[in-house]
MDTraj code that builds the backbone (N, CA, C; nanometers):
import mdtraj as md
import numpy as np

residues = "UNK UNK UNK UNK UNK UNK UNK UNK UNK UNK UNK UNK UNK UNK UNK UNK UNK UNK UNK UNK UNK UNK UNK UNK UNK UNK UNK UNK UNK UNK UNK UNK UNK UNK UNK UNK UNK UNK UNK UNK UNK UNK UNK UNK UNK UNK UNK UNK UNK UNK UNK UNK UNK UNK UNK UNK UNK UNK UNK UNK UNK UNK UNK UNK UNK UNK UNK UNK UNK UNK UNK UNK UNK UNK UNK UNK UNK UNK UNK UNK UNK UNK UNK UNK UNK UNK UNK UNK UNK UNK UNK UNK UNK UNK UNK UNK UNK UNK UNK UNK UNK UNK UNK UNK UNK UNK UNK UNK UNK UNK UNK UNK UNK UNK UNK UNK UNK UNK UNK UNK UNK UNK UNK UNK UNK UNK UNK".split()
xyz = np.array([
    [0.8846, -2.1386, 1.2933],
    [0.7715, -2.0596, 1.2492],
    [0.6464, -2.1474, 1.2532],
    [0.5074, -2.1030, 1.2493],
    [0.4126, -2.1464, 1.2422],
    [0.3894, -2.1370, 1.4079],
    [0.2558, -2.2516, 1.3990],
    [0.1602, -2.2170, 1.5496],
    [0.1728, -2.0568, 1.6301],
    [0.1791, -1.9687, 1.5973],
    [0.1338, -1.8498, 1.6131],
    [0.0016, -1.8337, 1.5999],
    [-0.0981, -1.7461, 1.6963],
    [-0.2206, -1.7138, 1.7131],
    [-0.2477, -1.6209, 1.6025],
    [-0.3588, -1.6241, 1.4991],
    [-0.3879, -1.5103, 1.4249],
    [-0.5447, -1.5163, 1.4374],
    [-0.5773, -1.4074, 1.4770],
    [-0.7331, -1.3419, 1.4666],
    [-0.7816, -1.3050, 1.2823],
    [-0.8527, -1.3944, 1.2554],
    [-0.9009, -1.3784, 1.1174],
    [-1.0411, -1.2453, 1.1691],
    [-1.0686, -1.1119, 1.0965],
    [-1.2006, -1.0876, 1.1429],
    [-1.2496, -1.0760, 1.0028],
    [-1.3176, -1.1350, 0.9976],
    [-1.4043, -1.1268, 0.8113],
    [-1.5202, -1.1724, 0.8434],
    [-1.6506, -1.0906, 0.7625],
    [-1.7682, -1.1525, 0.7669],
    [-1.8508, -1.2446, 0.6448],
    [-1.7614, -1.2597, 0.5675],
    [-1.8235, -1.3707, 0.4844],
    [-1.7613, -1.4825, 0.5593],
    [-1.8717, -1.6540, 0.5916],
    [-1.7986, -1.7223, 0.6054],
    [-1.7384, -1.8073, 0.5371],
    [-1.7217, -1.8575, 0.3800],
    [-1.6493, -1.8533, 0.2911],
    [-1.5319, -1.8267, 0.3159],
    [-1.5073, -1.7193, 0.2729],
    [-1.3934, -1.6110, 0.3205],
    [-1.3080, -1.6860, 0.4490],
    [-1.3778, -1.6802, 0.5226],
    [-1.3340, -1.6818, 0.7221],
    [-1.2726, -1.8408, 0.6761],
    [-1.3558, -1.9161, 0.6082],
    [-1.3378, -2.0674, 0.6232],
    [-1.1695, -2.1212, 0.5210],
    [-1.2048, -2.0247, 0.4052],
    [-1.1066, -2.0609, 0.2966],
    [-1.0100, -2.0284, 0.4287],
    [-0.9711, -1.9177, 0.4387],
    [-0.8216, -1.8620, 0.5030],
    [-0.7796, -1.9219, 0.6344],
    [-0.8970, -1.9740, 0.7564],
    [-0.8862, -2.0196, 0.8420],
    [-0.8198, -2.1898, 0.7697],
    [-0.8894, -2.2507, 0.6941],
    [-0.7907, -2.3791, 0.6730],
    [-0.6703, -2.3825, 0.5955],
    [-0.6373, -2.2256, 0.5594],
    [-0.5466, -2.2545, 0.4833],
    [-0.3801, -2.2342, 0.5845],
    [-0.4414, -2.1082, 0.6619],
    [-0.3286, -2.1031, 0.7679],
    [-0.3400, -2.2108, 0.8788],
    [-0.4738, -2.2706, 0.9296],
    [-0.4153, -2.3695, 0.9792],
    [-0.3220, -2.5337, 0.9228],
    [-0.3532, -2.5286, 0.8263],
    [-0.2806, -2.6217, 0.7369],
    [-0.1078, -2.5967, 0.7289],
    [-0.1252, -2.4600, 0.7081],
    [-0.0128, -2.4143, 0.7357],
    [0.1090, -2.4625, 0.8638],
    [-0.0118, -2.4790, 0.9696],
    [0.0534, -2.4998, 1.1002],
    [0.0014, -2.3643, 1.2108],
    [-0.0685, -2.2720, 1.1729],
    [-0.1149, -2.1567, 1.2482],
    [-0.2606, -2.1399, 1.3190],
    [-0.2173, -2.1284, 1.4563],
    [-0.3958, -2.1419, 1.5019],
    [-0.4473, -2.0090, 1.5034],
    [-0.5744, -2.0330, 1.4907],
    [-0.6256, -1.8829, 1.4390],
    [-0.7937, -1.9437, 1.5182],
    [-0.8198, -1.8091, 1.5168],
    [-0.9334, -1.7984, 1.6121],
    [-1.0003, -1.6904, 1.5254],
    [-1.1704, -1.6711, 1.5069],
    [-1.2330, -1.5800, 1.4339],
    [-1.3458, -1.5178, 1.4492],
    [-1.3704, -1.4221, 1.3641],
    [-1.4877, -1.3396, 1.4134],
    [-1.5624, -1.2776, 1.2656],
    [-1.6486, -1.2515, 1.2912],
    [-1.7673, -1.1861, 1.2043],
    [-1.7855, -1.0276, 1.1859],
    [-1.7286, -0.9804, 1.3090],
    [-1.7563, -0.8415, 1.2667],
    [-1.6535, -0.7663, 1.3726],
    [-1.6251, -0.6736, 1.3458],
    [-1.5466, -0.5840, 1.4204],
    [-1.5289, -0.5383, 1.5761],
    [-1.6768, -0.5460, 1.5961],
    [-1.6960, -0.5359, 1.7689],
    [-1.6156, -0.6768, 1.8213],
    [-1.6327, -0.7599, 1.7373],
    [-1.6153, -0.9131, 1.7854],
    [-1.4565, -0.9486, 1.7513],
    [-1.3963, -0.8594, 1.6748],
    [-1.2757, -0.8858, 1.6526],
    [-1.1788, -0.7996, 1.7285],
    [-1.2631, -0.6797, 1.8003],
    [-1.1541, -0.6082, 1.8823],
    [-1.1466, -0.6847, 1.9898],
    [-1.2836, -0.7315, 2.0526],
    [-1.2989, -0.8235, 2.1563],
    [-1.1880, -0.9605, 2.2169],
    [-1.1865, -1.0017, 2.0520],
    [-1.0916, -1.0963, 2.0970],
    [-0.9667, -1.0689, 2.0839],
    [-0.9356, -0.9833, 1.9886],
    [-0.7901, -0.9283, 2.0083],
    [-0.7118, -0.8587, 2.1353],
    [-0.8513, -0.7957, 2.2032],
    [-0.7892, -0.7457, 2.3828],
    [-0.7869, -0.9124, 2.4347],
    [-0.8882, -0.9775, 2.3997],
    [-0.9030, -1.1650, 2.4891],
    [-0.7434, -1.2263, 2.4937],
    [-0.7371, -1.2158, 2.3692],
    [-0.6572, -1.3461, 2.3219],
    [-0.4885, -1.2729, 2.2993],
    [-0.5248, -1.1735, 2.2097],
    [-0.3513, -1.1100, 2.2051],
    [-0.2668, -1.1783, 2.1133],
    [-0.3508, -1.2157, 2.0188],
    [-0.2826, -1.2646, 1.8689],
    [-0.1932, -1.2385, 1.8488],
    [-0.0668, -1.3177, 1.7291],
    [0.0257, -1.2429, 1.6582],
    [0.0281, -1.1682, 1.5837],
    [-0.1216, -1.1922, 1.5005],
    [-0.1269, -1.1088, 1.3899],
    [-0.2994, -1.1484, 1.3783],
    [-0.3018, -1.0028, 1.3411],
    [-0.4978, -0.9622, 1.2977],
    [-0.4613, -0.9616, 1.1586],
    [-0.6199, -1.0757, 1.0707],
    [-0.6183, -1.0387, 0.9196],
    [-0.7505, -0.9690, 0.9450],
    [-0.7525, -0.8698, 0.9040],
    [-0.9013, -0.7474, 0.8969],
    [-0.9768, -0.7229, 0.7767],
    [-1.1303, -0.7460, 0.7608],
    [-1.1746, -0.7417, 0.6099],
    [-1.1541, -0.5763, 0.6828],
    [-1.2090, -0.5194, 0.5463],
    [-1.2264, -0.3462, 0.5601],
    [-1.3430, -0.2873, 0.5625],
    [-1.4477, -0.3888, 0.5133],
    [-1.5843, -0.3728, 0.5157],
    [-1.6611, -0.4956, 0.5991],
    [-1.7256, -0.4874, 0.7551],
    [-1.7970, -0.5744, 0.7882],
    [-1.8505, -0.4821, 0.8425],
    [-1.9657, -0.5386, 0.8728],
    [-2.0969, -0.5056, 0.9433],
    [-2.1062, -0.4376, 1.0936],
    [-2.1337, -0.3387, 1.1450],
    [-2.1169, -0.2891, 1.2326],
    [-2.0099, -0.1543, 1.2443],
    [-1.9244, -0.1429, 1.3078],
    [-1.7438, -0.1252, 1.2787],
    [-1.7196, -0.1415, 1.1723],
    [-1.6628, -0.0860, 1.0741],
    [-1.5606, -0.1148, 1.0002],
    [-1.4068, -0.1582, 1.0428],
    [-1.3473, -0.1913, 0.9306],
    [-1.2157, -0.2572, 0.9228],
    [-1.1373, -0.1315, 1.0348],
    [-1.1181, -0.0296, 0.9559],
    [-1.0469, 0.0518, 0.9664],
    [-1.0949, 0.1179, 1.1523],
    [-1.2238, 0.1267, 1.1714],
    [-1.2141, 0.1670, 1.2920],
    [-1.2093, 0.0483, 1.4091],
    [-1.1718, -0.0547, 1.3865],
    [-1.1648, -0.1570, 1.4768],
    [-1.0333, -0.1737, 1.4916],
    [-0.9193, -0.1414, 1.3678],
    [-0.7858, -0.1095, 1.3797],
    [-0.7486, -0.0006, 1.4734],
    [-0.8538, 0.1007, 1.4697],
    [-0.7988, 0.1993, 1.5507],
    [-0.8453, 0.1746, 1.6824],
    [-0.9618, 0.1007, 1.7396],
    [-0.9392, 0.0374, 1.8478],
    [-0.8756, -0.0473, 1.8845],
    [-0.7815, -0.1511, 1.8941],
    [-0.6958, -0.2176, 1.9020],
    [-0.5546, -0.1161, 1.9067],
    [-0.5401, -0.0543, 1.8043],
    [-0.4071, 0.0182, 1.8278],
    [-0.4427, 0.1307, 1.9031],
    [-0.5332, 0.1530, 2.0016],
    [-0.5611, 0.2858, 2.1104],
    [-0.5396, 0.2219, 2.2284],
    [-0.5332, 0.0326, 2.2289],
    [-0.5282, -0.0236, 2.3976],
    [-0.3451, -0.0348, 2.3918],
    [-0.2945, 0.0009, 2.4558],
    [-0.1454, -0.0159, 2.5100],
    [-0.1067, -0.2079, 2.4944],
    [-0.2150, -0.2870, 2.5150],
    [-0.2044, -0.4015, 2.5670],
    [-0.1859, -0.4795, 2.4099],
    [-0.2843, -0.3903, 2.3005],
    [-0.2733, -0.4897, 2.1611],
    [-0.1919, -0.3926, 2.0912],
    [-0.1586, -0.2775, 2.1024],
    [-0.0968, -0.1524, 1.9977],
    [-0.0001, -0.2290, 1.9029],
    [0.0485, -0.3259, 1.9614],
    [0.1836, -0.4046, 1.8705],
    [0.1787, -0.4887, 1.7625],
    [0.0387, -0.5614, 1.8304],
    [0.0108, -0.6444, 1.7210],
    [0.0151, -0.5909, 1.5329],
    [0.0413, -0.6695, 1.4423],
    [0.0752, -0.6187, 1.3312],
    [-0.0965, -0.6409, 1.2850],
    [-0.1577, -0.5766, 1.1749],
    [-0.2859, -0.5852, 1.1945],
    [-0.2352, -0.5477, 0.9689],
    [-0.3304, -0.6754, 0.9234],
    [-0.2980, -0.6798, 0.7668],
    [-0.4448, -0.6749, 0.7345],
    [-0.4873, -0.5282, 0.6308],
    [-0.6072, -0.5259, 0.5723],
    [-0.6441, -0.6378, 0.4827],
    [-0.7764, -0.6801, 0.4652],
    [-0.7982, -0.7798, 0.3675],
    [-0.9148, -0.7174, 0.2933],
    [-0.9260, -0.6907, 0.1816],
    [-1.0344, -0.6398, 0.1125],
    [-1.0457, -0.7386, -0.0250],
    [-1.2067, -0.7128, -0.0440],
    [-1.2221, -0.7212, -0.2107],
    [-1.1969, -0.6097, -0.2998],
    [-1.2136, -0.5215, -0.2317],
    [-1.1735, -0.3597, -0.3333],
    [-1.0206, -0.3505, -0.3526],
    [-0.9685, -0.3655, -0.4601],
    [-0.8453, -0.3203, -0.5466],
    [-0.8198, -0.2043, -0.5286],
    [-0.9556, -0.0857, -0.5643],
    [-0.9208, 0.0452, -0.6152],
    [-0.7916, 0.1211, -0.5139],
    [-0.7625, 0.2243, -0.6052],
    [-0.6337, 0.2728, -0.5381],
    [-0.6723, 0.3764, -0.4053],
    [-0.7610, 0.4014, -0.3812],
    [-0.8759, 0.5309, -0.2753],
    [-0.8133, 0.4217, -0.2107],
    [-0.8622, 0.2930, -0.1795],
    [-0.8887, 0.2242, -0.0624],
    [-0.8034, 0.1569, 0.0030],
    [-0.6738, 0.1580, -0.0945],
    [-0.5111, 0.1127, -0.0537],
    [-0.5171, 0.2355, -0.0080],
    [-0.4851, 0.3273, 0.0064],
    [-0.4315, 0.4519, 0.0098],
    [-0.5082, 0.4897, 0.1679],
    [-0.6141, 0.4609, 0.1550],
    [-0.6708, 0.4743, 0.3038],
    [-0.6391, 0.3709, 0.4226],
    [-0.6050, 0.2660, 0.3861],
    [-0.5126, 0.1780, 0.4450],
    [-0.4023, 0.2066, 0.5114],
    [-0.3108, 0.2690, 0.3880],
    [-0.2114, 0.2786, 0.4416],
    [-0.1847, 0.4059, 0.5409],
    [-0.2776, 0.4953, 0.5052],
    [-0.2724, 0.5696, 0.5820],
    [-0.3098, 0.5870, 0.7012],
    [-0.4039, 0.4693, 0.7388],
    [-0.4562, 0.4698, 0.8872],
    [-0.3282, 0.3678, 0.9577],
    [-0.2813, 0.3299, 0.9018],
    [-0.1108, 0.2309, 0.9421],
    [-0.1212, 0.0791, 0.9719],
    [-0.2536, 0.0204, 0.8533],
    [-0.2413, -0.0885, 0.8766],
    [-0.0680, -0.1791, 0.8724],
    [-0.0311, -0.2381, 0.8838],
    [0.1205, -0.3359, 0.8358],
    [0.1536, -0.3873, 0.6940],
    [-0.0208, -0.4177, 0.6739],
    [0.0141, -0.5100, 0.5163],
    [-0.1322, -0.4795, 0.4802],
    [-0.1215, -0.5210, 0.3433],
    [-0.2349, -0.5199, 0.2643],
    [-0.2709, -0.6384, 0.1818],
    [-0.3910, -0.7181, 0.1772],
    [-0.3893, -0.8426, 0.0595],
    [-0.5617, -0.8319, -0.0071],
    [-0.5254, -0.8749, -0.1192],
    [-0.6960, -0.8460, -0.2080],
    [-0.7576, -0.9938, -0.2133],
    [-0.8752, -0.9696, -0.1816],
    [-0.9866, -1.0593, -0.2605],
    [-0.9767, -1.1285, -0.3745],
    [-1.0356, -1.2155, -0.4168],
    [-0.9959, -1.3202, -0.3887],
    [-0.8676, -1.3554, -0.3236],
    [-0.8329, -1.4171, -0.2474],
    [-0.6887, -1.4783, -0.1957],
    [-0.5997, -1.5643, -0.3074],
    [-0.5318, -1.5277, -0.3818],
    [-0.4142, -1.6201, -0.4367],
    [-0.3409, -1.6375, -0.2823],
    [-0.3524, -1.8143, -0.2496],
    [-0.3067, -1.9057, -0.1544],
    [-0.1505, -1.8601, -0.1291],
    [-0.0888, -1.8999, -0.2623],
    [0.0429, -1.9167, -0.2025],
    [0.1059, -1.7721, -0.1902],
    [0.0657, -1.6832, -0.2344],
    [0.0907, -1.5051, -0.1995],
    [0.0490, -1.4990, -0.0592],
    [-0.0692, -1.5558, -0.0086],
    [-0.1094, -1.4940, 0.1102],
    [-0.0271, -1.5843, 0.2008],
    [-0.0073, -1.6954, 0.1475],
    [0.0732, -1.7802, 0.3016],
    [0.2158, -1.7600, 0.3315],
    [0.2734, -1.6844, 0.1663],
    [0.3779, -1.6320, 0.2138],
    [0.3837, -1.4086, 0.2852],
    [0.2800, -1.3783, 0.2714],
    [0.3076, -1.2447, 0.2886],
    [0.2703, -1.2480, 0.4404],
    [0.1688, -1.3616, 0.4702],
    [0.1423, -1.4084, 0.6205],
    [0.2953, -1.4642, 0.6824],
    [0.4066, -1.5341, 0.6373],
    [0.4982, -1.5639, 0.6918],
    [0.5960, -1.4323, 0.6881],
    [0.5746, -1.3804, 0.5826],
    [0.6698, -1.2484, 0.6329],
    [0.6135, -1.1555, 0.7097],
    [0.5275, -1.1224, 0.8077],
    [0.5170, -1.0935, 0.9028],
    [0.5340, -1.1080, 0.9949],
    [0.6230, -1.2435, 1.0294],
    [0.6445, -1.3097, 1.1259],
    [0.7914, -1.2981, 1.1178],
    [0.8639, -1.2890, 1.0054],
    [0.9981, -1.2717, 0.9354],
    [1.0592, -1.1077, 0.9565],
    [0.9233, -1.0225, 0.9179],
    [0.9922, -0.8656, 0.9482],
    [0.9967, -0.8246, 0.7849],
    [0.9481, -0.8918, 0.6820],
    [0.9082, -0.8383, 0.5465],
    [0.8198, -0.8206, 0.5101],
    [0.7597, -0.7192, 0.6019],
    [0.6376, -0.6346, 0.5600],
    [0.6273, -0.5626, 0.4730],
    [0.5976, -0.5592, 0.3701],
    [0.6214, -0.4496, 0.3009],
    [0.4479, -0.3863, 0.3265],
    [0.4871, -0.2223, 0.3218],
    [0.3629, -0.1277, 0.3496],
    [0.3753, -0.0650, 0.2255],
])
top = md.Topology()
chain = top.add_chain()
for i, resn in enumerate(residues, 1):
    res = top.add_residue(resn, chain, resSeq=i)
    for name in ("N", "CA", "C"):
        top.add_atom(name, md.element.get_by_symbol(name[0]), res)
traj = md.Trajectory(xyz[None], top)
């Protein structure tokens, strides 16, 4: 496990920076983006293992940049995990219903996310 490609798309860079060193520390290369146009972009480019998606960036949203990616035949597979600061239950619920894989909240508790990031790679997704 590990060195797998993951497309971080988040537009805080904070955010982008915490998670990018934490999975590469991990052992995972990850490549990133700012906003949604820029994260479908590289997800047709590059063909990640796994997309982490904020739900709110600038341009695109989360949710419709998921649905571009899962409309190209070429990325449809990729597992694609919402990342939000919003808790509320509306916004899980809209998640799951557009078919993201996984879900994780704002702030990041580290060792939750580096393991719910390895079970995607494992097949313990839970939705």
């Amino acid at each position: 496990m590990a060195n797998e490609l993951i497309l971080i798309v988040e537009d805080n860079e904070k955010n982008r920076k915490l998670v990018r060193d934490v999975l590469q520390f991990k052992g995972y290369r990850t490549i990133d983006a700012e906003t949604g146009e820029v994260g479908v972009a590289l997800a047709m480019e590059h063909k990640p293992d796994l997309i982490l998606m904020d739900y709110h960036l600038p341009g695109i949203d989360g949710i419709e940049a998921f649905r571009r990616i899962r409309a190209d035949s070429a990325t449809a597979h990729i597992p694609i995990v919402a990342v939000t600061a919003s808790a509320m239950p509306e916004e899980a619920k809209k998640m799951k219903e557009a078919g993201f894989d996984g879900f994780q909240t704002k702030p990041i508790n580290v060792k939750e996310f580096v393991q719910s990031v390895a079970n995607v790679f494992t097949g313990k997704v839970a939705k």
